[in-house]
C-alpha positions as a Markdown table, in Angstrom:
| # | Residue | x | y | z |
|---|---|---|---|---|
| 1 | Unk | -0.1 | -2.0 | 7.2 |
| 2 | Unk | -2.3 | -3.2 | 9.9 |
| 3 | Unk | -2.7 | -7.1 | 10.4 |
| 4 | Unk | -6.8 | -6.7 | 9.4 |
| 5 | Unk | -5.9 | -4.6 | 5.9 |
| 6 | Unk | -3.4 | -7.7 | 5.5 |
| 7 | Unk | -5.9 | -10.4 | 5.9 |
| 8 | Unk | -8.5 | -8.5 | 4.1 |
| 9 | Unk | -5.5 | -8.3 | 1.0 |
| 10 | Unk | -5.1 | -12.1 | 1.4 |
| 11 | Unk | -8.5 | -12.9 | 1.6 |
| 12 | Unk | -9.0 | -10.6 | -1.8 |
| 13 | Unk | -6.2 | -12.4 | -3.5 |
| 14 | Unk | -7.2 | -15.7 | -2.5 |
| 15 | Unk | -11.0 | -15.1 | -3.9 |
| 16 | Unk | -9.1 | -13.9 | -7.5 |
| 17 | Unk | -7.0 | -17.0 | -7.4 |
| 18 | Unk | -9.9 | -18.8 | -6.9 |
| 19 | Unk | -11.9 | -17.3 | -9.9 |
| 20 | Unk | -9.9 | -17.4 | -12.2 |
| 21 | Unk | -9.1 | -21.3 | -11.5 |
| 22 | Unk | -12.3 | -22.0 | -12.1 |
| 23 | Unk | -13.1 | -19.9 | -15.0 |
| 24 | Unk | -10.0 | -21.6 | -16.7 |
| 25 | Unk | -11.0 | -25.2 | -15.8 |
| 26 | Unk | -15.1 | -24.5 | -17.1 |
| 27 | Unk | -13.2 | -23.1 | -20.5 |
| 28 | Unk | -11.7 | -26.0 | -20.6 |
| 29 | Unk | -14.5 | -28.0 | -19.9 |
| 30 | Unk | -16.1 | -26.1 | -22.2 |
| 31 | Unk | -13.6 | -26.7 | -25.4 |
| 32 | Unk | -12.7 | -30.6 | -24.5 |
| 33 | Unk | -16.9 | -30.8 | -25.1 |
| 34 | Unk | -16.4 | -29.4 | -28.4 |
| 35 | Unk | -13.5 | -31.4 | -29.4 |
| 36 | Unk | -15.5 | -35.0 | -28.1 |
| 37 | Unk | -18.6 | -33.6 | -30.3 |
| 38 | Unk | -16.6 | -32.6 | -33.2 |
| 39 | Unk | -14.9 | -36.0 | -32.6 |
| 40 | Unk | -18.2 | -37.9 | -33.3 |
| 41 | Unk | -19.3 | -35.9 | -36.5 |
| 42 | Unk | -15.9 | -36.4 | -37.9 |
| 43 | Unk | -16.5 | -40.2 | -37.2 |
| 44 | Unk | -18.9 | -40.0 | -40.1 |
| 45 | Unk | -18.2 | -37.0 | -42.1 |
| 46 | Unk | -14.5 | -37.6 | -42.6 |
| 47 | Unk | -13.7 | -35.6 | -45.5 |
| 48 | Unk | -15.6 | -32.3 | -44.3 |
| 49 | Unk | -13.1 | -29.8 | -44.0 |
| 50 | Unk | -14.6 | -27.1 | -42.3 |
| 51 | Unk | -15.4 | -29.3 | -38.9 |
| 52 | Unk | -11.4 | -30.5 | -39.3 |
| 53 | Unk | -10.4 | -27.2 | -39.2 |
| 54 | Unk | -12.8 | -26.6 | -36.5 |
| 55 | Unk | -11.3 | -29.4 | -34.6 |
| 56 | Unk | -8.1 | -28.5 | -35.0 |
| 57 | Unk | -8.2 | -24.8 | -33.8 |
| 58 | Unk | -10.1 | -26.1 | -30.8 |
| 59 | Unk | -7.0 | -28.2 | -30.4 |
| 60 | Unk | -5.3 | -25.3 | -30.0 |
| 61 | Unk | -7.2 | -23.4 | -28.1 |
| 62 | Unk | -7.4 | -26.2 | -25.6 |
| 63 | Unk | -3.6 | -26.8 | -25.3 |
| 64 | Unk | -3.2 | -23.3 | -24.7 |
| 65 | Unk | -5.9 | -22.9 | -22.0 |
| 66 | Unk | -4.5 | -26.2 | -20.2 |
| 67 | Unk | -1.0 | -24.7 | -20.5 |
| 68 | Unk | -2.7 | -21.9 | -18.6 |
| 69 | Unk | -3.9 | -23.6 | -16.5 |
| 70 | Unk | -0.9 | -25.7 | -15.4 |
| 71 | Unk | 1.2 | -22.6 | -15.2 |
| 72 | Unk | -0.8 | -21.4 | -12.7 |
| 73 | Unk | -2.3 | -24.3 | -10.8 |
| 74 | Unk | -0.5 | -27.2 | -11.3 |
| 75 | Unk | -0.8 | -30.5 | -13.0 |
| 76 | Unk | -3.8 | -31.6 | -15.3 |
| 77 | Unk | -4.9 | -34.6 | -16.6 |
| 78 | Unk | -5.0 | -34.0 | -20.3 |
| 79 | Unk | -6.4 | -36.4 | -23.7 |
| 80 | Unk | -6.9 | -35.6 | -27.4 |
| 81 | Unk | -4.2 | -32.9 | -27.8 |
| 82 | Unk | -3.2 | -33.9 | -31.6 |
| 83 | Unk | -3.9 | -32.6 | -34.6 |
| 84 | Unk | -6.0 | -34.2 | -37.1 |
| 85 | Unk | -4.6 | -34.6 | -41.1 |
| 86 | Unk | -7.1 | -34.9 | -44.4 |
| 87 | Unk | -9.5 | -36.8 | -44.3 |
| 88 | Unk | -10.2 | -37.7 | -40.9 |
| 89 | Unk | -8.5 | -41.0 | -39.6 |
| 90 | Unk | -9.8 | -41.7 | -36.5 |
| 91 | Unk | -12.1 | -44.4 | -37.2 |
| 92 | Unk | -9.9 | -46.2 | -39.1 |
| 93 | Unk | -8.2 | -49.3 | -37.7 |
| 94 | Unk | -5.9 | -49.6 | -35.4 |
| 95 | Unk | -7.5 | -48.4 | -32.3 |
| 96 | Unk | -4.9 | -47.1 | -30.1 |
| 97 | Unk | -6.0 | -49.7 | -27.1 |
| 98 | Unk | -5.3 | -52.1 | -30.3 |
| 99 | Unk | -2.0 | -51.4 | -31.0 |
């Protein structure tokens, strides 16, 4: 292999590497937006199934994306990675910079 077709290799698999990291970390983005909207409605619709169990599988989806992620480029700061029970607590007291 010459020493051009190897840097031309590396340079290939360095641009992949680089896609995909941020691809993963704009799906990511991307879910954590959901999970902060679906956060808000909950606040006041806290009985409403359907948008728990949205919440929830978006939950998922971003635990498993971040997991991902971290597998393959390290450490990432991460928040809101629990599931949510019937009805909707969050707005209840305490607040968890309360406790």
């Amino acid at each position: 292999m010459s020493a051009n077709k190897k840097v031309d290799d590396d340079k290939r698999v360095g641009d992949e590497r680089r896609s995909l990291y941020y691809e993963l970390l704009q799906e990511i983005q991307a879910v954590d937006f959901v999970l902060v909207e679906l956060s808000l409605f909950l606040d006041t619709h806290p009985c409403d199934q359907c948008a728990i169990q949205q919440f929830n599988e978006n939950v998922a989806k971003a635990a498993e994306l971040k997991h991902q992620f971290q597998c393959q480029f390290g450490p990432l700061y991460q928040f809101g990675n629990s599931y949510s029970t019937y009805p909707w607590t969050w707005s209840e007291s305490p607040w968890p910079w309360q406790v």
